[in-house]
C-alpha positions as CSV (number, residue, x, y, z in Angstrom):
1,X,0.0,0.0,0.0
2,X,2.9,2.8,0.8
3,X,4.5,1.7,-2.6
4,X,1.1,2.3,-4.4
5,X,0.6,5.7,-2.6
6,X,4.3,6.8,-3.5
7,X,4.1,6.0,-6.9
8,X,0.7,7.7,-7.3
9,X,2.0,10.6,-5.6
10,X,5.4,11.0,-7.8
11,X,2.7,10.0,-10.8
12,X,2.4,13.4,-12.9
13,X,0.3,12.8,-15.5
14,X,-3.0,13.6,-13.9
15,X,-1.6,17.1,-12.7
16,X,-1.0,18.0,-16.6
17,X,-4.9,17.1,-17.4
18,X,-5.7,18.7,-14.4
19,X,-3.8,22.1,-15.4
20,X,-5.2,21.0,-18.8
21,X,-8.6,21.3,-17.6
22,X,-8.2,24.9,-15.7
23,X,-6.4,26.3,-18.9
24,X,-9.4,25.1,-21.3
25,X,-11.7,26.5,-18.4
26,X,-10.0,29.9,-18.1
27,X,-10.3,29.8,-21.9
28,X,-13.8,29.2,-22.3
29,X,-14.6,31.6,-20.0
30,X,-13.3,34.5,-22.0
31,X,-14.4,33.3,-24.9
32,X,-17.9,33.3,-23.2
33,X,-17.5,36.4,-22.0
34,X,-16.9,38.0,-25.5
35,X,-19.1,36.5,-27.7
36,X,-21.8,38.0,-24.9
37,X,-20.4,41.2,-25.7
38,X,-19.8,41.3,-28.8
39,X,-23.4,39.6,-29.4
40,X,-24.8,42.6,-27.5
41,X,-23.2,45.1,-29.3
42,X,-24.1,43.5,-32.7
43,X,-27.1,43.3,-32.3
44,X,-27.9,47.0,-31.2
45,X,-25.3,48.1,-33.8
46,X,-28.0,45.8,-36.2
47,X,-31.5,47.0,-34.6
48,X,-30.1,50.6,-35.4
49,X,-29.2,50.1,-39.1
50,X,-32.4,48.4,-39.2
51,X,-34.0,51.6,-38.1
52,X,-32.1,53.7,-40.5
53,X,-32.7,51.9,-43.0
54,X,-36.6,51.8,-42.5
């Protein structure tokens, strides 16, 4: 059992798919972030060319 715990411990591959994960988290959230405000700025940008054009 302490040889199984030691070699999980020195075992790095699950701390590169966990700092994997955070990095593709971090990204998504900015992404996220601005497509929403992009999206909200298109589409006034679109209701008031709409409008003009009207």
């Amino acid at each position: 059992m302490n040889y199984f715990l030691r070699v999980l411990w020195s075992n790095e591959e699950g701390q590169d798919i966990a700092e994997y994960s955070v990095m593709l988290a971090v990204i998504l959230v900015v992404v996220v972030g601005t497509v929403r405000l992009i999206g909200a700025n298109a589409s006034n940008i679109f209701s008031q060319v709409g409008s003009a054009i009207q």
